[in-house]
C-alpha positions as CSV (number, residue, x, y, z in Angstrom):
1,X,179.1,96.5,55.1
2,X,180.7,93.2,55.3
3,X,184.2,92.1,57.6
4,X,185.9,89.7,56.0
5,X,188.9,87.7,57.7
6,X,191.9,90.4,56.4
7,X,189.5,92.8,54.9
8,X,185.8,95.1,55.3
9,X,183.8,95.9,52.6
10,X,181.2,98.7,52.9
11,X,179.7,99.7,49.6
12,X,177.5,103.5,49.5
13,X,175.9,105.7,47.6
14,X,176.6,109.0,47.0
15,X,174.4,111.8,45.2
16,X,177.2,113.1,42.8
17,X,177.8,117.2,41.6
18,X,175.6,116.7,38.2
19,X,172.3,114.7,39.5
20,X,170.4,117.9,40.8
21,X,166.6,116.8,40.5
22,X,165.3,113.4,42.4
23,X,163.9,112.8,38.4
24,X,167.9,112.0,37.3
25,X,168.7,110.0,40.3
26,X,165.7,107.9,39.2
27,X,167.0,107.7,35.9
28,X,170.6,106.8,36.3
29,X,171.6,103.2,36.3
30,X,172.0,102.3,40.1
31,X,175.5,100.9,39.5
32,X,176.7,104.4,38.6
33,X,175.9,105.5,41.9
34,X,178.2,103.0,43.7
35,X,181.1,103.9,46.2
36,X,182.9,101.2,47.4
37,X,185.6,100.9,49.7
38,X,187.8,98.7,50.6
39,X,189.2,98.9,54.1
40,X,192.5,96.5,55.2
41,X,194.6,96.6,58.0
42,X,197.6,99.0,56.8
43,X,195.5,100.3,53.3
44,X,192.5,101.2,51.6
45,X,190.6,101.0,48.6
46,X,188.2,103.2,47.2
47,X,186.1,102.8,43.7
48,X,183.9,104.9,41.6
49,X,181.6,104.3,39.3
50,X,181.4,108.2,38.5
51,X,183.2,111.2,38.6
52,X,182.5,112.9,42.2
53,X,184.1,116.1,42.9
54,X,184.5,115.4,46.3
55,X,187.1,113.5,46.0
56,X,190.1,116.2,45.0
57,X,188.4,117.6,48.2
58,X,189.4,114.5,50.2
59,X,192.6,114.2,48.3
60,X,193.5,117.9,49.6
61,X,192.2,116.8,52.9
62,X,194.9,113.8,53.6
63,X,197.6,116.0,52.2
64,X,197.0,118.8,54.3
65,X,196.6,115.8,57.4
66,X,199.8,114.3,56.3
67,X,201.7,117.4,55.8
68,X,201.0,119.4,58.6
69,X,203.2,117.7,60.9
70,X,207.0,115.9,60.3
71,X,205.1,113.3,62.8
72,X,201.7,112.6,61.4
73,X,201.4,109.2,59.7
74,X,198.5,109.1,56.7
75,X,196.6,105.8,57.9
76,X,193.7,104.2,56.0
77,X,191.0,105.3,59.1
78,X,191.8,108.9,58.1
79,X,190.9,107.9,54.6
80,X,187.6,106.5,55.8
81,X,186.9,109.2,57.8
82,X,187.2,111.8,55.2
83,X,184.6,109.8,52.6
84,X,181.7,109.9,55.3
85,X,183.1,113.9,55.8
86,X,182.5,114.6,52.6
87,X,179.0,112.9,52.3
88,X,177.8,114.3,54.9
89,X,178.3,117.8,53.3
90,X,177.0,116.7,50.4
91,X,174.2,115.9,52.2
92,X,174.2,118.9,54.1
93,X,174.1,121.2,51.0
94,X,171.2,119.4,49.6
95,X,169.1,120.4,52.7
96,X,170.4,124.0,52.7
97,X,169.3,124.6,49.1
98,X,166.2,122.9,49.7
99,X,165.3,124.6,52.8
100,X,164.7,128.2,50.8
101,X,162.4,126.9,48.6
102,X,160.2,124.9,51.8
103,X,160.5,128.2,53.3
104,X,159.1,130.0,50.2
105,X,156.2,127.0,49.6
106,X,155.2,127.6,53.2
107,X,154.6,131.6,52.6
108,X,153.1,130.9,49.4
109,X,150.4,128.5,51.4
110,X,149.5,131.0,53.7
111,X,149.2,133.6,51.2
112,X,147.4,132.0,48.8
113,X,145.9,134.1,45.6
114,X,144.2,131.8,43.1
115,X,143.5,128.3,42.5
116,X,145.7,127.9,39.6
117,X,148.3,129.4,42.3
118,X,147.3,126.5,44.4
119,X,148.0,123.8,41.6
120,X,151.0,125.3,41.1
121,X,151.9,125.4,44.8
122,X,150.7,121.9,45.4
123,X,153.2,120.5,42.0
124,X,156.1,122.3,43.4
125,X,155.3,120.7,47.2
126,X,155.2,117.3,45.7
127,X,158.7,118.3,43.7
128,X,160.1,118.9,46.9
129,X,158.6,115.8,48.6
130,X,160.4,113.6,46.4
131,X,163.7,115.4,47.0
132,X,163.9,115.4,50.6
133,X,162.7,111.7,50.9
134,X,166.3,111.0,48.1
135,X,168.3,112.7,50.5
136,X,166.7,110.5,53.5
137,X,167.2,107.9,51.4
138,X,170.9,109.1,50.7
139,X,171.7,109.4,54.5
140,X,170.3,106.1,56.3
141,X,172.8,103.9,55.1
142,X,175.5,105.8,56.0
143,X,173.9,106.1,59.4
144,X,173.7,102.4,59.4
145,X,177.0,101.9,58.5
146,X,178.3,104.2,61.4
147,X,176.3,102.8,63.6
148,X,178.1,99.5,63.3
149,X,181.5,100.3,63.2
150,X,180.7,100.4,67.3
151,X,180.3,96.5,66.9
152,X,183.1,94.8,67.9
153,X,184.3,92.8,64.2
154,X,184.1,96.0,62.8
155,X,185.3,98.2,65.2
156,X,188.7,96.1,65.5
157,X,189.6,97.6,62.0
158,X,189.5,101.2,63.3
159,X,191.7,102.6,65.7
160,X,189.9,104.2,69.0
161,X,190.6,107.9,67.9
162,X,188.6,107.5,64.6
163,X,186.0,105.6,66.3
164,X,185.3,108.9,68.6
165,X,185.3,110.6,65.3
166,X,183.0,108.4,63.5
167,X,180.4,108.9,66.8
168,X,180.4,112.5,65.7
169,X,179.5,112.3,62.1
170,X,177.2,109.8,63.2
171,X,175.7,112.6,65.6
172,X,175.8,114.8,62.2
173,X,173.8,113.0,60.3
174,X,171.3,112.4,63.0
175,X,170.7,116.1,63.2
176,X,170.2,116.0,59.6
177,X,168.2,113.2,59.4
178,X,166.1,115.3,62.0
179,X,166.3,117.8,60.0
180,X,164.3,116.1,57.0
181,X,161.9,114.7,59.3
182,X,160.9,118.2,59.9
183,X,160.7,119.4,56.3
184,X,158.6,116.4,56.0
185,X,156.3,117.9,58.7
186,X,156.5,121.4,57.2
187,X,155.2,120.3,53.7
188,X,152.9,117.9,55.0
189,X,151.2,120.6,56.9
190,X,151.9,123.0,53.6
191,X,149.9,120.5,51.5
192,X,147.0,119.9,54.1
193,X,146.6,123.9,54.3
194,X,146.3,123.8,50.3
195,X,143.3,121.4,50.6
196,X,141.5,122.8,53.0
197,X,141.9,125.9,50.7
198,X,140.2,123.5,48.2
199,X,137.8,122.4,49.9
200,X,136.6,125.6,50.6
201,X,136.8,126.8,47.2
202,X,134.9,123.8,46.7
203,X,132.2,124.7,49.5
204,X,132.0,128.2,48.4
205,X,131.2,126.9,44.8
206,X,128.5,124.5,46.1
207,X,127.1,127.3,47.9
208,X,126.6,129.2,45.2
209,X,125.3,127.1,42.9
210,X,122.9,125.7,45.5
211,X,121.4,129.5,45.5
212,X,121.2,129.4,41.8
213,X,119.0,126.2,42.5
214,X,116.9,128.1,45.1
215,X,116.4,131.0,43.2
216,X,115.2,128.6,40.0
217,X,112.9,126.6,42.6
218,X,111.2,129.4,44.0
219,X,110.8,130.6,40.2
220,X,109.4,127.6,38.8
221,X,107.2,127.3,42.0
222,X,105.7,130.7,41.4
223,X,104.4,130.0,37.8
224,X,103.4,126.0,38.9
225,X,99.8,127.1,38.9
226,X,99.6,128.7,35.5
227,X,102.1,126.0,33.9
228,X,98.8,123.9,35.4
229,X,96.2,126.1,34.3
230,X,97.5,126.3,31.0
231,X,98.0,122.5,30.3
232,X,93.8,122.6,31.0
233,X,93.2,125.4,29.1
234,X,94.8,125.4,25.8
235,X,94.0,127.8,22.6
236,X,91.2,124.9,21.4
237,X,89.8,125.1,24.8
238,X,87.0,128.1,25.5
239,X,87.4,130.2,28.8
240,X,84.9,129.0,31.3
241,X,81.9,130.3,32.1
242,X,82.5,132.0,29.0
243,X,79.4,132.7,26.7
244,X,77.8,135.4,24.4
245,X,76.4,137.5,26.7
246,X,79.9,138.4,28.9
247,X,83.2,139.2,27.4
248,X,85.6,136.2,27.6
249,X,88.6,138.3,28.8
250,X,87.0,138.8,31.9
251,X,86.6,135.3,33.0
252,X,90.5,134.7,31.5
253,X,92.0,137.3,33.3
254,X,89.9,135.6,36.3
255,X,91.8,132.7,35.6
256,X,95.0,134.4,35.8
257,X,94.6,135.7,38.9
258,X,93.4,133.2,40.9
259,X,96.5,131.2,39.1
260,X,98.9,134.3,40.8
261,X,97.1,133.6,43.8
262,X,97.7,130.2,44.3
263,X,101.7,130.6,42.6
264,X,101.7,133.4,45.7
265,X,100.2,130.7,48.1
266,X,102.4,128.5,47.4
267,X,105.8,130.3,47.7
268,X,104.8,131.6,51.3
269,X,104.3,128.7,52.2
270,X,107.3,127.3,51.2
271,X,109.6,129.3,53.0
272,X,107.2,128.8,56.2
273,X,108.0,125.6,55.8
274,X,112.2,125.9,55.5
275,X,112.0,128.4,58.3
């Protein structure tokens, strides 16, 4: 907003009827967006880049202002006042339809299924994420801009009554502001409660596989000693102690056993030694 010596400028943004995903905003050409108005002492000027609906509403509005009474004069404040009217209900109805679907992501979080659920929950959180900080992005200005029509070379194009009435759709979009501060909170909490979920799917997986590690230890433990035995005593190697006069099974299956012995030995000890 700018206050020129027989004229202010103030230049906004509004979200238009058609741009329903954060995506399209990002798309569009800024320039499209643009809502410029024009404010002199006696008139104003307003123009569009694109087709907002609003505006038949705010046409209806004036009429109805400047028809109700024989005595009512249409002046360019009520003009102004009627734009920020109307994007503050646009604004408004972007939170309400947004506010279900917070809602529903917050449920979903706490009632968590699967952990393809939990992608999916986690995509549609960061969906949201994006739209709330557009609309934050959509109402700042215009709280800026209301802010300074309290300044005194702006507030001298603006009669007193509309001033009071400015301070209250300033106070409007405060509360929403508020508003998307909290559904900030909300999904920031939604998200952090969707990875701790991970991370404990992620503990619970390192869990297991660490007793699938144990259990393959404690195996390969047990046969150590005839892995040993047997990398002494291969098939071109005679039994010990073996000879003629004694059958050699009996000093192999010797062998063997002192070999389960020692695997036995070996594993008690081991889990002695963890205890």
């Amino acid at each position: 907003m700018e206050v020129f010596q027989h004229y202010t400028f103030i230049s906004l943004k509004h979200i238009g009827e058609n741009i329903n995903e954060v995506k399209e905003i990002k798309t569009h050409t800024p320039n499209k967006l643009y809502f410029n108005i024009i404010l002199f002492r006696n008139f104003i000027v307003t123009v569009q880049y694109q087709h907002w609906q609003n505006i038949s509403d705010i046409l209806g509005f004036l009429n109805l202002l400047s028809s109700s009474t024989p005595r009512s004069v249409l002046l360019q404040d009520w003009v102004l006042f009627s734009c920020f009217i109307e994007m503050r209900q646009d604004a408004k109805n972007r939170i309400e339809l947004t506010k279900p679907e917070i809602n529903q992501v917050r449920i979903e979080c706490e009632e968590r299924k699967s952990a393809l659920a939990t992608s999916d929950i986690m995509r549609r959180n960061f969906d949201i994420e994006l739209r709330v900080d557009a609309i934050a992005t959509y109402i700042k200005p215009k709280l800026k801009i209301l802010k300074e029509f309290g300044r005194h070379k702006y507030s001298r194009r603006l009669n007193s009554h509309t001033k009071v009435l400015c301070c209250d759709i300033y106070d409007d979009f405060e509360d929403l502001n508020n508003d998307l501060e909290h559904f900030v909170h909300v999904l920031e909490r939604s998200q952090d409660t969707l990875l701790a979920f991970v991370r404990e799917d992620h503990a619970r997986e390192a869990n297991e596989i660490s007793a699938v590690m144990k259990r393959t230890s404690e195996l390969a433990l047990f046969f150590l000693p005839k892995n040993i035995v047997g990398l002494f005593f291969g098939m071109n190697v005679m039994v010990p102690w073996s000879t003629g006069l004694y059958p050699t099974q009996i000093y192999f299956w010797v062998i063997i056993l002192l070999a389960a012995i020692a695997g036995i030995t070996l594993y008690s000890f081991r889990n002695r030694i963890l205890r």
